[in-house]
N, C-alpha and C positions, 0 to 999 in steps of 0.2 A: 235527449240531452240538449237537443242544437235549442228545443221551443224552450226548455228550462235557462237557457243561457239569454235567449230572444226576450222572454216575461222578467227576468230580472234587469238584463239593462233597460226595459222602457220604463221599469218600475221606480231606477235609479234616475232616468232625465225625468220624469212625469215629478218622484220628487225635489230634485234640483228645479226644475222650472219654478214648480212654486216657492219655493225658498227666494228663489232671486224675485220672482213676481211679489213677495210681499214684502221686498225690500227696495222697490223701484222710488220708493221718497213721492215723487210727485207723479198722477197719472196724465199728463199730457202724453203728444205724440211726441216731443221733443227730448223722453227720456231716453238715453240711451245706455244707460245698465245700474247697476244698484247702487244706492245712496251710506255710505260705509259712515259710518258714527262711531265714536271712541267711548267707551265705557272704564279708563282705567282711573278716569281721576275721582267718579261717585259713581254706586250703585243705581240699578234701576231705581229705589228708595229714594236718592240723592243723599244717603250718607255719605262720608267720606271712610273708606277701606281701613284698616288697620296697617300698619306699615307692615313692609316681607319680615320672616324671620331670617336673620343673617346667620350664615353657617360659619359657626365657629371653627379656627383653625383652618380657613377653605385655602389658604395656600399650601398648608404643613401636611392636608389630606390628600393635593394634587401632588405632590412631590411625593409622597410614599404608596399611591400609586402609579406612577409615570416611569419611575427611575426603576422599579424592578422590570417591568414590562420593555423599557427599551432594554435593559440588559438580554431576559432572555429572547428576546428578539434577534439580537449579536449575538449570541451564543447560537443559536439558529440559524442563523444565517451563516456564520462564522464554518459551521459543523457542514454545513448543506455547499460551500464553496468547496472544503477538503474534500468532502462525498466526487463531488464534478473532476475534480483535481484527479483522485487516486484512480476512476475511470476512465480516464482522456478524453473527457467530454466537453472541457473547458480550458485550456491548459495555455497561458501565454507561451509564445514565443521567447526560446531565450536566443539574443541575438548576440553576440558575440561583437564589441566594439573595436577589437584589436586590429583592424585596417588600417 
């Protein structure tokens, strides 16, 4: 088990090293880590992408589902306080301010 755990992480740095080694941009000795380039405005091609699909309704879909999930969450919670409550596990102090 231990050499099966040994052969896969060198397997995982041996291919990380090369990934970063073939992303070093220029080979002097002055490189000091990979050369990061943005590909979101044209393809490798140099076309220009198609624009995103926008999701229709994306506020009216986060709202139906958000608002029942925080409910049964309070209800939840709400139920799980009484639980603490009814065993004297959590129980406030009632203090008596009549002094």
């Amino acid at each position: 088990m231990a050499s099966l755990v040994g052969r896969l992480s060198r397997a995982v740095f041996v291919r990380n090293a090369a990934i970063l080694g073939r992303n070093t941009g220029s080979k002097s000795a002055n490189a000091t880590g990979p050369t990061l380039s943005r590909t979101a405005v044209s393809s490798t091609a140099g076309t220009i992408p198609p624009k995103p699909i926008k999701v229709a309704f994306g506020l009216t879909r986060m709202t139906i589902l958000v608002v029942p999930f925080l409910y049964v969450g309070t209800l939840i919670s709400k139920n799980f306080a009484t639980l603490l409550e009814e065993h004297d596990i959590f129980v406030p102090d009632d203090d008596d301010d009549d002094d």
